[in-house]
C-alpha positions, 0 to 999 in steps of 0.5 A: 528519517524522524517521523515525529518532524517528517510529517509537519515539514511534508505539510509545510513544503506544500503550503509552502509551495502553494504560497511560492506560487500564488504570490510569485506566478510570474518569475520565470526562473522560479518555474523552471527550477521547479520544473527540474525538481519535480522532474528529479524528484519523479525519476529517483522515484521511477528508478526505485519502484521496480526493484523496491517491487522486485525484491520486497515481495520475493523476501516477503514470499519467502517467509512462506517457507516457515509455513511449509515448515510448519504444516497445519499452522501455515496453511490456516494462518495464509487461509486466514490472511487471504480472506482478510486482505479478500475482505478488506479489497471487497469493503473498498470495492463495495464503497468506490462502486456506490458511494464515492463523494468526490465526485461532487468537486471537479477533476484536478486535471481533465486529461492525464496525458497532458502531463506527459508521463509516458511511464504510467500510460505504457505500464498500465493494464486495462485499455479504457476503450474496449470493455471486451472480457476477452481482451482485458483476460488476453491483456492481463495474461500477456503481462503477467506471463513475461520474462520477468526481467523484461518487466523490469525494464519495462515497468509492467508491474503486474508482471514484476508482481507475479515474476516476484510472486512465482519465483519466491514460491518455487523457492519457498518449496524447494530451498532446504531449511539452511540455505543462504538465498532467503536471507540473501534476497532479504538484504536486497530487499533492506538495500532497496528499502534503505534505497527507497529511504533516501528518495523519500528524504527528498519528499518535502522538496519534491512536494514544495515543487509539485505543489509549486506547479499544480497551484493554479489547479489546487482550490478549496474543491480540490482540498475539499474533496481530500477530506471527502477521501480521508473520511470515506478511508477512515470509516472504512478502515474504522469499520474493517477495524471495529466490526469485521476483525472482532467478529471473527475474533468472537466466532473463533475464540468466543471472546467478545469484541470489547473484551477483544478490543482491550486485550490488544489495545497496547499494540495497537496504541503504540501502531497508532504512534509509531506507523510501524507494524515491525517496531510493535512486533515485540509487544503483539508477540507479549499481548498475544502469549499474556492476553489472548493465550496464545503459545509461543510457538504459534504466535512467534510464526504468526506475528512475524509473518503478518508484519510483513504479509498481512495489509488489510488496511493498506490494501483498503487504503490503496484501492480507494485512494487510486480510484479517487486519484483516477477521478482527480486526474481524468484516467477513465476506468470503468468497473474492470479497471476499478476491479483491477486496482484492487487486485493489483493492491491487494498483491502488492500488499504483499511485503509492503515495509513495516515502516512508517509510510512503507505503503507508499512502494505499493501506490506506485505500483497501483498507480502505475497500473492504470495508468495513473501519473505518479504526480497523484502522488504529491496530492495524496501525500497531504493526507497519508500520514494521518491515515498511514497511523490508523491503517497500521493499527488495522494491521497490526489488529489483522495479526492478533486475530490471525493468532486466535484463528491459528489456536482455535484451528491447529490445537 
């Protein structure tokens, strides 16, 4: 799909929507056909996430097989980006825990299960009505030691995430360098992203009738509190981008941030266009041999690597857009369930798509873990695209630092 044209038309469906609605409340037939769209709409969706999960994390997984290849340089370059989704995941924690805005503007929805989707309740990790440790460790661990073809079929995302997790390890450190089954599992995970691709073309559509039926609800509080959102993601993201990554630039490479800053400014110009951390992957690899003295042979395993590994933004992004889409939609969480989204954000940012948008596939899952309805996510989809711009930036900014922190630790 073309972005350049996609973003405007998802905007203009939903005013679209909104104004189908307002203007025609009463023609029944017009309802009911939004009804079936939105229906169609969500169940293309629900049949995707699963293998989308599946067969995207093993692919991304298995990229650890360079690392083992690799020694030194790959066990310093996970370290590296572990601790940065760590501390992005810790960012958004600290934010939803004692400043959340949002709140001051009424709930979209009381109750989420009058929206009636089995799906997300079924799939969801915490029970809200027992706080016991010892039953949210036994609930977690039920999901996440399972067959993991039962978890497909049953939807359980932590059990897909930590099935897809394993099984790409254990193949990481056993497959020899010539086998076929990577590059096998990464044209599954092509096929389900091209898959994924013809669901979202749909997406104007879907959003013109989900806007069509939440239109009674939808007010200014309710656009309001969007833009409480998108503020609170882009100061975060803004402050993990600006602060937090170039401080570590500055303690490994003794460069200093500004300095750092316009040494990378290219790639994360062109990220900020493209919404493609894969399409900038040629002129990071240029940036980091030209600009931060990098060699080759360092930033040609650490780049790649991080394109598809390495989502401090997107995992900040998911974590605080659940929490606010619970509020928006009457889930109750509690801190457990709060930690949970985090958590579950933080893995499935784990081979999320370097395309525009491509953290869509790890919100169902996030959604999906709480129970969320994944009808939140026509609400969202109003304000993704710009953020979707910013957080890519983030990224691709993770993945240069990533390339000082390897030449610093494996000379």
């Amino acid at each position: 799909m073309n972005s350049r044209w996609f973003a405007p038309l998802i905007f203009a469906s939903a005013i679209l929507g909104w104004l189908a609605a307002v203007a025609l409340p009463d023609i029944v037939w017009l309802d009911q056909l939004t009804q079936l769209l939105r229906t169609a709409f969500f169940s293309a969706l629900k049949m995707v996430i699963a293998p989308l999960i599946f067969f995207s994390l093993i692919a991304g997984v298995m990229q650890l097989r360079a690392s083992r290849q690799m020694g030194r340089l790959g066990s310093v370059t996970i370290a590296y980006y572990l601790t940065t989704t760590g501390i992005a995941v810790c960012i958004g924690l600290v934010i939803v825990l004692f400043y959340h805005p949002w709140t001051a503007f009424p709930p979209l929805i009381e109750d989420a299960s009058v929206l009636g989707d089995v799906t997300a309740q079924s799939a969801r990790l915490i029970d809200p009505g027992d706080g016991s440790t010892f039953s949210l460790l036994n609930n977690l661990l039920q999901r996440m030691l399972i067959n993991p073809f039962n978890a497909l079929s049953e939807m359980n995302v932590l059990g897909i995430l930590v099935g897809a997790i394993f099984i790409g390890l254990a193949a990481a450190m056993t497959l020899p360098e010539d086998s076929a089954v990577p590059k096998i599992f990464d044209e599954l995970a092509q096929v389900t992203y091209k898959l994924a691709g013809w669901v979202l073309t749909t997406l104007p559509i879907g959003l013109f009738a989900i806007t069509f039926q939440l239109a009674q609800k939808i007010d200014f509080s309710t656009l309001a509190a969007l833009g409480q959102l998108a503020g609170v993601v882009f100061a975060a993201t803004l402050f993990h981008g600006l602060i937090v990554l170039p401080a570590i630039a500055w303690l490994v490479s003794g460069m200093n941030p500004l300095q750092f800053l316009r040494a990378v400014s290219q790639p994360m110009i062109t990220a900020l266009f493209t919404s493609s951390s894969a399409a900038t992957l040629p002129l990071s690899m240029s940036t980091a041999q030209t600009k931060l003295g990098v060699d080759r042979a360092r930033s040609a395993f650490v780049l790649p690597l991080g394109a598809t590994a390495n989502m401090d933004g997107t995992a900040l992004f998911e974590g605080i857009a659940a929490v606010f889409l619970a509020y928006m939609f009457g889930v109750e969480l509690g801190v457990t369930g709060i930690v949970a989204i985090f958590l579950v954000a933080m893995l499935s940012s784990v081979g999320a798509p370097g395309i525009p948008s491509g953290s869509m596939a790890g919100m169902q899952m996030v959604l999906l873990a709480v129970g969320i309805p994944l009808e939140a996510i026509g609400l969202l989809l109003l304000i993704e695209r710009p953020l979707d711009t910013f957080r890519t930036a983030v990224n691709v900014e993770g993945d240069l630092v990533g390339c000082l922190v390897a030449k610093r630790f494996t000379a």
